[in-house]
Structure formats: structure tokens, C-alpha cells
The first five atom37 places (N, CA, C, CB, O) and aatype in JSON, in Angstrom:
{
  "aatype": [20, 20, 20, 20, 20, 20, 20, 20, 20, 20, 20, 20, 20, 20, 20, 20, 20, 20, 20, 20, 20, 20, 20, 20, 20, 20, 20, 20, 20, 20, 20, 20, 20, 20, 20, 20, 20, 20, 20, 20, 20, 20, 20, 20, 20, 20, 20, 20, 20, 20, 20, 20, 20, 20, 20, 20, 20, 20, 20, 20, 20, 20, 20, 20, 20, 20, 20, 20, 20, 20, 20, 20, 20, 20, 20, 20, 20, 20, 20, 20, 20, 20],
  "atom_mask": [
    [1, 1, 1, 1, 1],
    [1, 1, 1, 1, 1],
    [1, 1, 1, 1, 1],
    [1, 1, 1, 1, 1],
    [1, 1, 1, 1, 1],
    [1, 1, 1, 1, 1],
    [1, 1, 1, 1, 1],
    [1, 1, 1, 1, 1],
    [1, 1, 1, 1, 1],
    [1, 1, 1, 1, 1],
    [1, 1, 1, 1, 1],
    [1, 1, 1, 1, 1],
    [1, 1, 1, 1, 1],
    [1, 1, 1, 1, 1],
    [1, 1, 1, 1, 1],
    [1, 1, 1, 1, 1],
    [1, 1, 1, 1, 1],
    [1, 1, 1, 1, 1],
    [1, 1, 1, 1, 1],
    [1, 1, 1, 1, 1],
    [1, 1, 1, 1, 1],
    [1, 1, 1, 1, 1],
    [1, 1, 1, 1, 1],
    [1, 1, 1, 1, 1],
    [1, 1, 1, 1, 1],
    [1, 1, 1, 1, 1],
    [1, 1, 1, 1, 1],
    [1, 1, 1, 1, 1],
    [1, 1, 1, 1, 1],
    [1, 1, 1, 1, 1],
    [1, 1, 1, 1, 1],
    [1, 1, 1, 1, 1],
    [1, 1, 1, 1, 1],
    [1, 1, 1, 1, 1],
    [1, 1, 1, 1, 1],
    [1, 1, 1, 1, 1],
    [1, 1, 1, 1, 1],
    [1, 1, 1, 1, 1],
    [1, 1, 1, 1, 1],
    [1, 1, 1, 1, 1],
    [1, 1, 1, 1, 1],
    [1, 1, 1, 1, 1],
    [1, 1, 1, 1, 1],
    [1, 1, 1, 1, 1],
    [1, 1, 1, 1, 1],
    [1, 1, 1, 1, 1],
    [1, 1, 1, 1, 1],
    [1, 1, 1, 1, 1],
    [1, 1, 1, 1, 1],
    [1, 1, 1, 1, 1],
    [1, 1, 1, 1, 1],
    [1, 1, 1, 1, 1],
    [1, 1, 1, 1, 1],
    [1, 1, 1, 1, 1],
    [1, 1, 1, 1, 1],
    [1, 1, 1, 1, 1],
    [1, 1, 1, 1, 1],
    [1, 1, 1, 1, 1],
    [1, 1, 1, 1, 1],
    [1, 1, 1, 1, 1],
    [1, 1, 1, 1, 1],
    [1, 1, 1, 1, 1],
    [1, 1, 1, 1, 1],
    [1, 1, 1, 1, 1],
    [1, 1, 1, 1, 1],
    [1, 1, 1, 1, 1],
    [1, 1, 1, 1, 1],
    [1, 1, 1, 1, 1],
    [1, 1, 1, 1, 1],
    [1, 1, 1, 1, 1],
    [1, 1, 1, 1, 1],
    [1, 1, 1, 1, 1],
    [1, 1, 1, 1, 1],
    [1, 1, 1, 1, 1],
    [1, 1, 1, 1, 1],
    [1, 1, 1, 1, 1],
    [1, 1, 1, 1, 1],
    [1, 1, 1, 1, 1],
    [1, 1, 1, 1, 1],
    [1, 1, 1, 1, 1],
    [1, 1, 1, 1, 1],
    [1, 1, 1, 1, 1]
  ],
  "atom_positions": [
    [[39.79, 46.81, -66.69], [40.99, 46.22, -67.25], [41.72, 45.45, -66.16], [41.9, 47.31, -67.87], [41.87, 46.08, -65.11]],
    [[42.11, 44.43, -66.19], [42.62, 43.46, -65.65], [44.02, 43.51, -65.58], [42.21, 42.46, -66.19], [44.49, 43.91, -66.64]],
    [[44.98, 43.21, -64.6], [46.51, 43.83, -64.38], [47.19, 42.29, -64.08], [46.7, 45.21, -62.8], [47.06, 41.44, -63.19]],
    [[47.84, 42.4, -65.1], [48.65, 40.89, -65.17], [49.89, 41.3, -65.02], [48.56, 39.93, -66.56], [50.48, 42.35, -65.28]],
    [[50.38, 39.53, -64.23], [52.08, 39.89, -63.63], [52.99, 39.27, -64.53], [52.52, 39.22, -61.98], [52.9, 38.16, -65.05]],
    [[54.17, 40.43, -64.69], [54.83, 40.3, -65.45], [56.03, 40.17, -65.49], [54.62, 40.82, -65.89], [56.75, 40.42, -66.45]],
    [[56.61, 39.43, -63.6], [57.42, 39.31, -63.18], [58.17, 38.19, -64.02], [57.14, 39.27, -62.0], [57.64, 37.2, -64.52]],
    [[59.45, 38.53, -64.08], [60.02, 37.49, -64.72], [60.14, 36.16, -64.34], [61.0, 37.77, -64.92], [60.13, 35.25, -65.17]],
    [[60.29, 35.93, -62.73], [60.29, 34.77, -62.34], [58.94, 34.04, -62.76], [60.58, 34.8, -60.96], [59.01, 32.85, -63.1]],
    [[57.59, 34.76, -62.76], [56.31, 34.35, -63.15], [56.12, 34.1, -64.95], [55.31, 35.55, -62.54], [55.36, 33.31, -65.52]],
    [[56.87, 34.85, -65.42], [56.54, 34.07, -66.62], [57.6, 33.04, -67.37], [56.15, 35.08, -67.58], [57.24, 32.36, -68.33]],
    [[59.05, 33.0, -66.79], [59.59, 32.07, -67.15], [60.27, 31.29, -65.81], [60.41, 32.52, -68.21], [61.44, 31.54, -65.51]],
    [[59.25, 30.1, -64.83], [59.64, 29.74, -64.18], [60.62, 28.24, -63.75], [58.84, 30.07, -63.91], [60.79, 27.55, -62.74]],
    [[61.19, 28.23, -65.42], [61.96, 27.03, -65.51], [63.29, 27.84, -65.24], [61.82, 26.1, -67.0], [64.28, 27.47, -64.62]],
    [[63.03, 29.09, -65.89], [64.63, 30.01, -65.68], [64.81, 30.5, -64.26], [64.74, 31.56, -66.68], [65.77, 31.22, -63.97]],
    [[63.83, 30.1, -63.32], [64.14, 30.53, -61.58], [65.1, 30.57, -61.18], [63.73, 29.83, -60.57], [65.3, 31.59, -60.51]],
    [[66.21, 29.66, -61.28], [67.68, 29.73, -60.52], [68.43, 30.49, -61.5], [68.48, 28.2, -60.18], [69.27, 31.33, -61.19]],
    [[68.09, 30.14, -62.8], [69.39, 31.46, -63.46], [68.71, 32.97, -63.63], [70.04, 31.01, -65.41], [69.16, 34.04, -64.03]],
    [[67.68, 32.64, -63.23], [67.69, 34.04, -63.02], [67.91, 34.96, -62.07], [66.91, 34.32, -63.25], [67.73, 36.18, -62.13]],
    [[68.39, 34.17, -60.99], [68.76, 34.63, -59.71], [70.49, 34.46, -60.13], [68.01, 33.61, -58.26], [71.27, 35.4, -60.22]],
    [[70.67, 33.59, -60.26], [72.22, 33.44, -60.83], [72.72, 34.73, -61.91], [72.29, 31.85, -61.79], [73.88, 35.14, -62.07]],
    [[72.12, 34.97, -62.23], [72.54, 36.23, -63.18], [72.04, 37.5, -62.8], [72.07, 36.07, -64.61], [72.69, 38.45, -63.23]],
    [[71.02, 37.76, -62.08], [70.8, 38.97, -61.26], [72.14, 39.33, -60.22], [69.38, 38.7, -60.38], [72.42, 40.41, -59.7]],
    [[72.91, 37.85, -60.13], [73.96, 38.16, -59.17], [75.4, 38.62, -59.54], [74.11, 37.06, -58.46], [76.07, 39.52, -59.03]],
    [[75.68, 37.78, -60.57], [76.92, 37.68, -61.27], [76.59, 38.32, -62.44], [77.47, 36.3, -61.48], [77.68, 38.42, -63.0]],
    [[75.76, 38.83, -63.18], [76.26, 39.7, -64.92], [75.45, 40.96, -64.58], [75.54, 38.78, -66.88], [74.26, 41.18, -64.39]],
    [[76.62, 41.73, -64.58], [76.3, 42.97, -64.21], [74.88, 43.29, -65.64], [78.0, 44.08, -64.22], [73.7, 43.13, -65.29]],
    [[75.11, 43.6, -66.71], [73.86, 43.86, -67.84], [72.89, 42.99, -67.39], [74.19, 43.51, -69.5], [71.83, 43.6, -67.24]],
    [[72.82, 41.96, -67.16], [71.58, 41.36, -66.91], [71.08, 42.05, -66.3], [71.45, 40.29, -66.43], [70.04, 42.58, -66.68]],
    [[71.93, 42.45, -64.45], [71.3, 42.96, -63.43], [70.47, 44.37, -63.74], [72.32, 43.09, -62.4], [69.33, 44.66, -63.39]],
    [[71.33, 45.09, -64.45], [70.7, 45.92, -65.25], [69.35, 45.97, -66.02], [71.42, 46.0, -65.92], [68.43, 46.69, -65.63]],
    [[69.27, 45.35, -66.91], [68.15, 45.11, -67.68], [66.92, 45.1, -66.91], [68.28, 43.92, -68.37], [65.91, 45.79, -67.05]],
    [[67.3, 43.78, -65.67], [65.95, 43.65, -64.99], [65.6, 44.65, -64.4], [65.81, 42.71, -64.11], [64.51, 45.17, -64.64]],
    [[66.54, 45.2, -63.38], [66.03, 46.44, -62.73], [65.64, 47.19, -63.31], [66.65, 47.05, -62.11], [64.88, 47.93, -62.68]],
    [[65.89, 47.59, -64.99], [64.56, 48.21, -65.85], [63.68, 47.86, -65.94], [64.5, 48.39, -66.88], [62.7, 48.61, -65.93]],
    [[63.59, 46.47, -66.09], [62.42, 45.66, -66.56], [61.15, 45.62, -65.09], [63.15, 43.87, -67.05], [59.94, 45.59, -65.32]],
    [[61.59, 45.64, -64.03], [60.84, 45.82, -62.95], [60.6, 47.05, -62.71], [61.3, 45.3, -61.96], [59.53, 47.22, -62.13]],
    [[61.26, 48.1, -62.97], [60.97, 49.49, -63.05], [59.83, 49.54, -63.76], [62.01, 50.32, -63.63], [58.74, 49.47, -63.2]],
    [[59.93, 49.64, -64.89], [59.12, 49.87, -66.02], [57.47, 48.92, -65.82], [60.15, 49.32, -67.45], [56.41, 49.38, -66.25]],
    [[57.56, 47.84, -65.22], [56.73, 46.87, -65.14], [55.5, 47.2, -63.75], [57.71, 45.52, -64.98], [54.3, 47.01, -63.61]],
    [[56.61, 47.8, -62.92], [55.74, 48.37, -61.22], [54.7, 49.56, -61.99], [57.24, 49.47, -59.58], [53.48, 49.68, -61.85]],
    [[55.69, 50.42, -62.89], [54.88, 52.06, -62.94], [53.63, 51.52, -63.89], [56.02, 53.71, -63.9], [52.57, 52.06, -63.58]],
    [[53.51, 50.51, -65.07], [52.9, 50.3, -65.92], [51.36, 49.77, -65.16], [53.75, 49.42, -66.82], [50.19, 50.07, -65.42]],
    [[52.13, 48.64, -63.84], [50.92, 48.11, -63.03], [50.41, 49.12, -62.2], [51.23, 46.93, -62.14], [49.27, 48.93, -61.8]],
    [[51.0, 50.17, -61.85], [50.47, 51.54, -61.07], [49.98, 52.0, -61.71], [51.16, 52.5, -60.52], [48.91, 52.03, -61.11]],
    [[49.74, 52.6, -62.84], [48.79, 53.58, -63.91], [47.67, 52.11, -64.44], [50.06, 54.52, -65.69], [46.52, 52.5, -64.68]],
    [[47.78, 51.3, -64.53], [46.57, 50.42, -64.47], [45.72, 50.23, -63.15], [47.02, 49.12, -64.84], [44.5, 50.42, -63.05]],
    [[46.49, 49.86, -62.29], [45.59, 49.66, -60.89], [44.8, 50.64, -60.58], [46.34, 49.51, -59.67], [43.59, 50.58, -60.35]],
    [[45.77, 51.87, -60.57], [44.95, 53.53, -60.08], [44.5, 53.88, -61.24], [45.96, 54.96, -59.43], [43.85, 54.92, -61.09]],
    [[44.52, 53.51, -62.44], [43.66, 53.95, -63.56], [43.78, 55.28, -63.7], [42.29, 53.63, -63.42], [42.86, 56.09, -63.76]],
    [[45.02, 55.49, -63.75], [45.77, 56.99, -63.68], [45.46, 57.68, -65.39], [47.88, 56.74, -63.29], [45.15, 56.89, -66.28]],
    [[45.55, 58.88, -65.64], [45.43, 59.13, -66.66], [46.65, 59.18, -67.2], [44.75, 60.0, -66.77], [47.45, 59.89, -66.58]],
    [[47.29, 58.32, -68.75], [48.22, 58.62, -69.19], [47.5, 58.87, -71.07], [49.41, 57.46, -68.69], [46.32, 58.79, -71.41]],
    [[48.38, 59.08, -71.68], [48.16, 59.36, -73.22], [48.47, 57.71, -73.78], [49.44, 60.77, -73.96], [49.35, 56.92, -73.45]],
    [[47.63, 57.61, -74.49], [47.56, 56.04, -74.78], [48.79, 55.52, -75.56], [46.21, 55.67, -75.67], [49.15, 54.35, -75.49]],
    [[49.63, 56.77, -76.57], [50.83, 56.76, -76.89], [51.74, 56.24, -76.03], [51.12, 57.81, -77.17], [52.37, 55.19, -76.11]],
    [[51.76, 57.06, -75.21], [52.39, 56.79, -74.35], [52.89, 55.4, -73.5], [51.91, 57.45, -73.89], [53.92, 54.78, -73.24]],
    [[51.42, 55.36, -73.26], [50.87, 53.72, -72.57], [51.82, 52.64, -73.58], [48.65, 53.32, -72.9], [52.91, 52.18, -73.24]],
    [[51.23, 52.42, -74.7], [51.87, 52.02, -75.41], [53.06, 51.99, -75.72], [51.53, 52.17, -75.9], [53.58, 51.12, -76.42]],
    [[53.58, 52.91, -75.27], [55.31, 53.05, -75.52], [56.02, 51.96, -74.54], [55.98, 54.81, -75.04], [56.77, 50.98, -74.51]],
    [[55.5, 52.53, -74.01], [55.98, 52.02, -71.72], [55.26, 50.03, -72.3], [53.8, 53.6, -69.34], [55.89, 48.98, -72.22]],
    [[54.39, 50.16, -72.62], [54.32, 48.12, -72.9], [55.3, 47.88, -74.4], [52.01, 47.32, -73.42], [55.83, 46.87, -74.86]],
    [[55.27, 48.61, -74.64], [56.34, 48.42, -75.91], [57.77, 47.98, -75.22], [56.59, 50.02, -76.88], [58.17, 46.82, -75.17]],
    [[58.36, 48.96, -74.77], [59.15, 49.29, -74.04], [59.81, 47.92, -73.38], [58.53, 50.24, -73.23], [60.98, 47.59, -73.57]],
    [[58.74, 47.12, -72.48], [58.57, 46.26, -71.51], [58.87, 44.93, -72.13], [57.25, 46.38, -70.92], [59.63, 44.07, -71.69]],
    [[58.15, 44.91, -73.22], [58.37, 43.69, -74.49], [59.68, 43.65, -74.88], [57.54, 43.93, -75.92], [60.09, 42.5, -75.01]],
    [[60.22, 44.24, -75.03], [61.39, 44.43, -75.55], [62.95, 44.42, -74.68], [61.13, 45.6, -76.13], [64.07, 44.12, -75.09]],
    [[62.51, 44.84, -73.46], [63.24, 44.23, -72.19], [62.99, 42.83, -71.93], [62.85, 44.94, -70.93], [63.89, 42.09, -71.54]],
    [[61.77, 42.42, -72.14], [61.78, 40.9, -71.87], [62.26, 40.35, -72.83], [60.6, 40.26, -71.62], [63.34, 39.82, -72.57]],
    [[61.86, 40.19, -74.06], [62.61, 39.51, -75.23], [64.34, 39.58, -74.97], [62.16, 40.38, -76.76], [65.07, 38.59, -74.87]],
    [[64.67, 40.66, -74.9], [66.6, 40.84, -74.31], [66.43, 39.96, -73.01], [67.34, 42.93, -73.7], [66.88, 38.81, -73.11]],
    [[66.03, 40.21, -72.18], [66.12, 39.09, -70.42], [66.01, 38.07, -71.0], [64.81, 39.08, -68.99], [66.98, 37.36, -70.74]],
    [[65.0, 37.4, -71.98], [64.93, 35.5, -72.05], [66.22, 35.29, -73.18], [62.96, 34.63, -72.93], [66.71, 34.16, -73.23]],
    [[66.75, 36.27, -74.0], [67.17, 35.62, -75.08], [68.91, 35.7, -74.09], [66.8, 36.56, -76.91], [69.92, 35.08, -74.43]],
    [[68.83, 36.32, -73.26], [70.04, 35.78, -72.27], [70.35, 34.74, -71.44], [70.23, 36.44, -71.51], [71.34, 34.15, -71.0]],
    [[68.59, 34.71, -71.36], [68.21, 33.53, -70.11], [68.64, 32.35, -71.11], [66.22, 33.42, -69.43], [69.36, 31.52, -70.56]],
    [[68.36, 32.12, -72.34], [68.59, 31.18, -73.27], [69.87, 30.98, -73.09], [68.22, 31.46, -74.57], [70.51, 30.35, -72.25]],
    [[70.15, 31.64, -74.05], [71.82, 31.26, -74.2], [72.76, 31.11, -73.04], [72.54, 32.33, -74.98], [73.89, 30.63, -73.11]],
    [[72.09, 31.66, -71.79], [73.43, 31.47, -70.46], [72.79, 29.54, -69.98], [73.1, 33.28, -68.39], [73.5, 28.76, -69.35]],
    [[71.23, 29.17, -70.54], [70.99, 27.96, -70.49], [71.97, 27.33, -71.17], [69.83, 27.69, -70.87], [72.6, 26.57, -70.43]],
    [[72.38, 27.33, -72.42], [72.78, 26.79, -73.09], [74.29, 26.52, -72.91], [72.36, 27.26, -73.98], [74.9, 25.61, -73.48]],
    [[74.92, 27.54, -71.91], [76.3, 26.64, -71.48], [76.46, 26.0, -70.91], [77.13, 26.88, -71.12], [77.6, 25.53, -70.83]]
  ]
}
């Protein structure tokens, strides 16, 4: 299985400066991501080391991850949009 990056700057790299701009200044954003990189390191650690987890589980944690990103861009949007 193959371990893809899921850094935010890597998948939305038109949003590079606001996303540094808002990691700085909106506190929830800053938040979010630091879940979103949380959640994103342990997911690429139990893939890399091919750790044993319950596939439920697995699934929860990329569930999980989707759903932090969808909230990060749909901020990244709209803070575009002012």
C-alpha cells in the first residue's frame, strides 16, 4: 500500500499564503489543522509501519481526516473570497 501526502499545503497549493495567514491569525483554523496534521502523521505511521489496526477503525481515522479537510478548504474558500 502506497502512503500519500496529505499535507494541506500539498493538496491545495494555490491556498499557500492563506494558509499560513490563518494558521496565524484564526485561532479555529489553527486548531483544525493541528488536528488535521495530527490525525494525518498517525494515519501515515500505521501505513508506513504497517502497524496492526482494526480496519473500522482505519476507516474511522480516514473518515475522520476527510472531514477535517473539507472544514480547512471550505474556510480556505470563503476567507479567499474576502
Amino acid at each position: 500500500m502506497g502512503v500519500s501526502n496529505h499535507e494541506l499545503h500539498h493538496d491545495f497549493p494555490q491556498y499557500s499564503d492563506l494558509i499560513d495567514h490563518l494558521s496565524e491569525h484564526d485561532g479555529h483554523f489553527k486548531k483544525q489543522l493541528k488536528e488535521y496534521a495530527a490525525l494525518d502523521k498517525e494515519i501515515q505511521t500505521l501505513e508506513k509501519q504497517n502497524l496492526p489496526v482494526s480496519d473500522e477503525n482505519f476507516i474511522q481515522m480516514k473518515t475522520d481526516r476527510a472531514h477535517l479537510k473539507d472544514q480547512l478548504h471550505n474556510s480556505l474558500v470563503k476567507a479567499a473570497e474576502k
